[in-house]
C-alpha positions, 0 to 999 in steps of 0.5 A, a space after each residue: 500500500 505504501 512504497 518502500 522505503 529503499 535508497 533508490 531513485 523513483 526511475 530505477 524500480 522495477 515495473 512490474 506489469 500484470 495483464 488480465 487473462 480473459 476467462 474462456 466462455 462456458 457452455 451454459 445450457 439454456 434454461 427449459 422452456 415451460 409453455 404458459 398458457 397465457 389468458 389472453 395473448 399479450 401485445 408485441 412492443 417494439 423500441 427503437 434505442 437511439 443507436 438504430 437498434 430495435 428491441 421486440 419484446 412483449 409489454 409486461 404489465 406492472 403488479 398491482 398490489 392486492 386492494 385493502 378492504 375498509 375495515 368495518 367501523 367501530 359501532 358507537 355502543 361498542 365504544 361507549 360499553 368499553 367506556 363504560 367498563 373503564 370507568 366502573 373499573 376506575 371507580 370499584 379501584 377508588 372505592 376500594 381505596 376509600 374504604 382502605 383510607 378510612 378504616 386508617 384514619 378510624 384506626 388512627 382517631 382510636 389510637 389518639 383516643 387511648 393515648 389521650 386516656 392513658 396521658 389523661 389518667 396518668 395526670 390524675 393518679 400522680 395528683 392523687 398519689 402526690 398528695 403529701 407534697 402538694 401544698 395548695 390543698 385544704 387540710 382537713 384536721 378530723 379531730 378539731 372539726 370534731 372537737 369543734 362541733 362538739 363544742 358549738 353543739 355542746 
C-alpha cells in the first residue's frame, strides 16, 4: 500500500506489469422452456434505442398490489360499553381505596383516643398519689372539726 522505503531513485524500480487473462466462455445450457398458457395473448412492443437498434419484446404489465378492504367501523355502543367498563373499573379501584383510607384514619382517631386516656389518667393518679407534697390543698384536721362541733353543739 505504501512504497518502500529503499535508497533508490523513483526511475530505477522495477515495473512490474500484470495483464488480465480473459476467462474462456462456458457452455451454459439454456434454461427449459415451460409453455404458459397465457389468458389472453399479450401485445408485441417494439423500441427503437437511439443507436438504430430495435428491441421486440412483449409489454409486461406492472403488479398491482392486492386492494385493502375498509375495515368495518367501530359501532358507537361498542365504544361507549368499553367506556363504560373503564370507568366502573376506575371507580370499584377508588372505592376500594376509600374504604382502605378510612378504616386508617378510624384506626388512627382510636389510637389518639387511648393515648389521650392513658396521658389523661396518668395526670390524675400522680395528683392523687402526690398528695403529701402538694401544698395548695385544704387540710382537713378530723379531730378539731370534731372537737369543734362538739363544742358549738355542746
Amino acid at each position: 500500500m505504501y512504497p518502500d522505503h529503499t535508497p533508490h531513485v523513483p526511475a530505477q524500480r522495477a515495473i512490474e506489469v500484470h495483464q488480465p487473462t480473459p476467462l474462456p466462455p462456458t457452455a451454459v445450457a439454456p434454461a427449459p422452456v415451460v409453455p404458459v398458457q397465457p389468458g389472453t395473448v399479450p401485445a408485441v412492443a417494439s423500441i427503437v434505442l437511439p443507436d438504430g437498434r430495435v428491441v421486440t419484446g412483449y409489454a409486461i404489465d406492472p403488479a398491482r398490489p392486492e386492494p385493502v378492504t375498509a375495515k368495518p367501523a367501530v359501532s358507537r355502543t361498542a365504544v361507549n360499553v368499553a367506556l363504560g367498563g373503564v370507568g366502573f373499573l376506575a371507580v370499584c379501584g377508588g372505592l376500594l381505596l376509600l374504604t382502605s383510607f378510612i378504616a386508617a384514619l378510624t384506626a388512627f382517631i382510636g389510637q389518639l383516643i387511648i393515648l389521650a386516656a392513658v396521658i389523661f389518667g396518668g395526670w390524675i393518679a400522680i395528683q392523687v398519689l402526690s398528695g403529701s407534697g402538694h401544698k395548695g390543698g385544704t387540710t382537713v384536721h378530723i379531730r378539731r372539726a370534731v372537737i369543734k362541733r362538739n363544742h358549738f353543739h355542746g
